[in-house]
N, C-alpha and C positions, 0 to 999 in steps of 0.2 A: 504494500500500500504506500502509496506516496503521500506526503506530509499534506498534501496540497486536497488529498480526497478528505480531510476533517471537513474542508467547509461543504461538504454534496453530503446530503441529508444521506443519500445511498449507503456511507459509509457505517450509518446507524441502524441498517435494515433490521441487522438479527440480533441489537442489543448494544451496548456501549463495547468498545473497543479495546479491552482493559490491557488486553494482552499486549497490544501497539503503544498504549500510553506508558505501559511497563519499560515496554521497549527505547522506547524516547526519552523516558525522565532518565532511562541508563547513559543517554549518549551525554558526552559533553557538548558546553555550549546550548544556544538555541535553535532547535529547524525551524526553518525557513518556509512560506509559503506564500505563493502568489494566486491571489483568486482571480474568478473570470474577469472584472475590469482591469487586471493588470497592477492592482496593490498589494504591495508589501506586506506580509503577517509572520510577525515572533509569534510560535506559540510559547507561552509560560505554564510549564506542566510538573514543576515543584514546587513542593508549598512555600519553603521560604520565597520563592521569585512571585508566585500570587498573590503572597502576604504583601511582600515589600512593595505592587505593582498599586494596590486594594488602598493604600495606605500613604502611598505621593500623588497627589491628584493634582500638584500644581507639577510632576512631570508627563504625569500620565491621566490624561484628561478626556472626560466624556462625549464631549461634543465634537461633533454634528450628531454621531448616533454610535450607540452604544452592541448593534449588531454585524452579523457575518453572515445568517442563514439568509431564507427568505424574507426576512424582517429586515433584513438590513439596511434597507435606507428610512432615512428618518421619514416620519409625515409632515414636516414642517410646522407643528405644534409644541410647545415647547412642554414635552414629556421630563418628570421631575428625572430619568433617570437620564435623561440624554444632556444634562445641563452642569453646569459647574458653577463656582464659587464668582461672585456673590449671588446670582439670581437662585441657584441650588439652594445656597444656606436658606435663604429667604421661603423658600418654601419648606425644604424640610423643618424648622423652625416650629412652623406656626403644624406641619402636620405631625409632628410629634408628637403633641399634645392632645393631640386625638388617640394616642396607643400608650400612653403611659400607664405603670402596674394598675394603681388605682380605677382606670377603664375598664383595663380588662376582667380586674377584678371583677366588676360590677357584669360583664360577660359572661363569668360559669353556666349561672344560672339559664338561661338563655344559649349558649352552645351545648350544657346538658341535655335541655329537650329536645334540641333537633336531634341530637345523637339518639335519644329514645324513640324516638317517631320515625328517623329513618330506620333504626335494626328492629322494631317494631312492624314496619310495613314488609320489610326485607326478607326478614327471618317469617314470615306468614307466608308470602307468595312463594310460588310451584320455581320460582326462576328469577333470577334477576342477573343487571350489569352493575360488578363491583364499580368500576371505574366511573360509568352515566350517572348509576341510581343511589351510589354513595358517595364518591367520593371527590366527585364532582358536584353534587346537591350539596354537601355537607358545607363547605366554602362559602357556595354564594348564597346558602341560605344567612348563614352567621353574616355576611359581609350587609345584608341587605338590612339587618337588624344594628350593627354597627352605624349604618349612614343614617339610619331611620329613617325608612323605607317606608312608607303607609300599608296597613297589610290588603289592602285590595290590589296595592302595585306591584306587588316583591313575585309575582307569576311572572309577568309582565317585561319585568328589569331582570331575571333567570333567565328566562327566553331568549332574552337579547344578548346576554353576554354567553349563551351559552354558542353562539356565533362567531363571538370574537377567540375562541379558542382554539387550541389544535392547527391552526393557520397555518394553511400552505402544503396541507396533509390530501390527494384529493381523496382520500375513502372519508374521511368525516365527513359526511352531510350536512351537518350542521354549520361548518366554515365555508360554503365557498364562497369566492370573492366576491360578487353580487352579494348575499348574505352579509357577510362581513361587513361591509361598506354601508348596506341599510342598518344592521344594526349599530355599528360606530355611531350613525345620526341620529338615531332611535334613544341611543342612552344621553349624548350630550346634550339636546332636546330636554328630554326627559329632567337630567339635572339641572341644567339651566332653570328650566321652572323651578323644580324642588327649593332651589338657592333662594328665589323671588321669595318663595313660599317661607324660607328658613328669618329672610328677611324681615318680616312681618310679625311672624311669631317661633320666634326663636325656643328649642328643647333643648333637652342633655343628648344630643348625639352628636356624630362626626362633623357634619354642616353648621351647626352652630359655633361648633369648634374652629373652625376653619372661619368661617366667619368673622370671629373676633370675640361672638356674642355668647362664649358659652359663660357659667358660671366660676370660671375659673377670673377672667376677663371681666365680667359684670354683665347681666343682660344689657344690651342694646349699648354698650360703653366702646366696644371693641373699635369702632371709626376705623381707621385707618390701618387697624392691627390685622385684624383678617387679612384673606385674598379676595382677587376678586373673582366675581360670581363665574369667569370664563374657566379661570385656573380653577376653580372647587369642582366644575361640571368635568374638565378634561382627571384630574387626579381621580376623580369619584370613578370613572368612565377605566380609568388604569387601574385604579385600584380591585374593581371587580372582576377586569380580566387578567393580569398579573397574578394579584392576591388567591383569586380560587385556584388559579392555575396550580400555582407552589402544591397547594395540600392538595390538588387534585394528583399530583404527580408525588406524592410523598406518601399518600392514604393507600393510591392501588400500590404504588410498588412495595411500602412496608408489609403490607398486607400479604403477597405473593412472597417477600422472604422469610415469614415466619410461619408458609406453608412447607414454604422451600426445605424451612429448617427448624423440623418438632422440637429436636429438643430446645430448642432458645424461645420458641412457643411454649413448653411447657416449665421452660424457667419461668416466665410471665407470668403463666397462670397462677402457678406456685407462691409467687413473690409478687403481689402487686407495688411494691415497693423501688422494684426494676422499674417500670413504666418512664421516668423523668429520665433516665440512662436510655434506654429502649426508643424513645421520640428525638433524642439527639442522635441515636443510633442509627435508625429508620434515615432522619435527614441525609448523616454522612451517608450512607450506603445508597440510597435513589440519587443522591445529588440534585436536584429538579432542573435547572439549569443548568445543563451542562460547563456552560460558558457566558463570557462577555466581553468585550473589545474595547478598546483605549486605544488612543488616537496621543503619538508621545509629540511632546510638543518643545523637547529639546534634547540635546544629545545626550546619551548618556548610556552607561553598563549597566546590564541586569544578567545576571545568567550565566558572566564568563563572556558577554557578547557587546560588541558597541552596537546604541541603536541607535539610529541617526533621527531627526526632527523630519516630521511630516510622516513617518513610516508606523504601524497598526502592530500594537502587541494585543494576542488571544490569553486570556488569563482562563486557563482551562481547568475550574473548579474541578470537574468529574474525575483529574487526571491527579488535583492536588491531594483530594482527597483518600485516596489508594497510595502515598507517597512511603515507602516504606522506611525512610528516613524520620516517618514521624510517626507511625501509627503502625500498632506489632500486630503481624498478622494480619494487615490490612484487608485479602479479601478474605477475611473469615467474617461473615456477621455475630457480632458478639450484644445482644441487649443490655451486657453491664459493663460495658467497656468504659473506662474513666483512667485518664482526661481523653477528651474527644474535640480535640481542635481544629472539628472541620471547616469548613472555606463556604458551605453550603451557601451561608448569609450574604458573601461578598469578601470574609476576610478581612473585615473592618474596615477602618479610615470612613468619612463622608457618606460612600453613596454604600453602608451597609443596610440590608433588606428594614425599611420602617415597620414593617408586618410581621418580622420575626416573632414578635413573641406570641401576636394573636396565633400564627401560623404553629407554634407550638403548644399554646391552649386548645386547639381544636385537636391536632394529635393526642393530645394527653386524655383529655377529655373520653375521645372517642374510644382509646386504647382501653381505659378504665372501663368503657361500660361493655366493650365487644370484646374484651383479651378471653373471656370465662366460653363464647358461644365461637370462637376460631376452628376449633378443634373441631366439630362442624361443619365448620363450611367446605366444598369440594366446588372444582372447576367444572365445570360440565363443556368447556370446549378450549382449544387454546388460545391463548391471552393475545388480540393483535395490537401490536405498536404502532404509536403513531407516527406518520413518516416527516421525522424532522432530524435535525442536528442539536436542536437546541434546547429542547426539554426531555428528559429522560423519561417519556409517557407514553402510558399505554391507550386508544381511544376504545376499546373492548377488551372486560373480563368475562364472560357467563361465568353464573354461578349459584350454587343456592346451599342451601344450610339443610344437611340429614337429618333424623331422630335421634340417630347415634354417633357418637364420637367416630372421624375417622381414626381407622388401626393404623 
């Protein structure tokens, strides 16, 4: 395989690559690749080089756009992840405060029930799709509750982001480009009002927050402090398709390796105490984004290598995480592995995941209420992958839940 097939989705047909990225983090130096318009790409597939790449963002900088797959070019909206310092700070700032402990706190309760209602609906029917009917629901149900969502609209605002996903895949049905495109319009639309709405009579969720006007702020005080109503509708609009994505692509794949592998399933069951180990585990091990791109914007070493200004390093999460310089036994799935210094989030510095930790309340949560009914569940067809480069997901699992424990 040449360095150059990472960025062709093909090259993830039958699963991530582990054995080539093995192969690579052994070479010295950085390979080199040039995609079809003829630019430059470092990959970065150590973790100290992800770390250190994650963590200078006045060398190694986000903009124009932060992809390589079919997402690669930007849309010319200014996506909080394709930006940098000072417009960046500026927003992450004010959306921070929308995910701080104390929010999500207030979140258990409410990511609880969906998790009971979805294994509830689940665990009854003759059949289901792990990946559509959980694990994918489970996300944009919590995220719709998050922005506060009116519950006559949260059908409505599902539907449409369930569009914006899997992009670029053509077996998904539900993304093609026509699709996509209506709903992109359909949700900023959508927000756009909501914001109006938020304006008027402002609540305790994400939009008020962002606003300026939650109670943290003072009702109606916030003036100037908020964002405006464009930037809350395009983050709201990223944050549901991003945001589910992550646990969309962390829920089915944790789920398939703790079939993969009973006994680390029946440590879980045993030990619910594992679960907080187990949900950082799950993340290292699916990775959900494979990857991300920076744009270097001065000369400089990484890697053993000079990289010159104007030339694209790939900070290859999926590749840091398997790094055996840092992590014993790396492809072994271990549920109590500790420390676990995956990269999944970004690897720190500026532009690490704002979602993390919802992203890992909905793991825990979930793990806690289905780790006892796993044992259980059985495949009823093979799992297909969705065909990209850049999230480690699956768009089909069949599946349903026995009487009796699988042997």
């Amino acid at each position: 395989m040449r360095e150059s097939d990472l960025l062709d989705a093909a090259a993830f047909a039958g699963g991530v690559p582990y054995d080539y990225f093995r192969e690579l983090r052994a070479r010295p130096g950085l390979p080199r690749a040039v995609d079809a318009e003829g630019r430059v790409h470092w990959y970065l597939v150590r973790h100290a080089d992800v770390v250190r790449a994650a963590r200078d963002p006045e060398t190694f900088r986000s903009a124009p756009s932060t992809m390589t797959s079919v997402r690669q070019d930007s849309t010319g909206l200014p996506l909080i992840s394709f930006l940098d310092a000072p417009e960046h700070t500026r927003l992450r700032k004010r959306a921070f405060k929308g995910f701080t402990p104390a929010r999500l706190a207030a979140l258990e309760k409410p990511v609880a029930a969906v998790v009971d209602r979805i294994l509830a609906e689940v665990t009854a029917a003759d059949g289901f799709d792990l990946a559509e009917d959980v694990a994918l629901r489970l996300p944009l149900e919590v995220l719709t509750e998050l922005i506060g969502v009116p519950a006559g609209d949260r059908e409505q605002v599902i539907e449409w982001t369930r569009h914006t996903v899997n992009l670029g895949d053509p077996g998904y049905h539900h993304s093609t480009p026509e699709k996509a495109v209506a709903a992109f319009g359909g949700l900023m639309a959508y927000f756009e009002d909501l914001v109006r709405q938020r304006r008027k009579a402002p609540g305790d969720d994400l939009f008020s927050v962002l606003l300026g006007v939650d109670r943290e702020d003072g009702a109606g005080g916030g003036g100037g402090a908020g964002l405006e109503p464009e930037e809350i509708a395009l983050f709201a609009t990223t944050l549901m398709g991003a945001g589910g994505e992550t646990t969309y692509c962390s829920l089915t794949g944790g789920v398939l390796a703790l079939l993969e592998n009973p006994a680390q399933l029946a440590a879980l069951c045993a030990d619910p105490s594992l679960v907080p180990s187990a949900v950082e585990e799950i993340v290292r091990w699916v990775t959900p984004a494979t990857h991300f791109a920076r744009q270097v914007a001065r000369d400089t070493e990484i890697g053993g290598r000079r990289v010159r200004a104007g030339e694209r390093v790939v900070l290859w999460y999926t590749s840091a995480n398997r790094d055996e310089a840092v992590f014993d036994r790396p492809d072994r799935f271990d549920v109590a592995r500790r420390p676990n210094p995956h990269v999944s989030f970004g690897g720190g510095g500026p532009h690490v995941c704002i979602g993390r930790g919802l992203a890992a309340l909905e793991l825990r949560l979930f793990l806690t209420a289905a780790a006892g009914l796993l044992p259980r569940l059985e495949l009823t067809g093979p799992p297909v992958r969705t065909a990209t480069n850049f999230m480690n997901s699956y768009r089909s699992v069949p599946a349903r839940f026995v009487r009796q424990p699988r042997r």
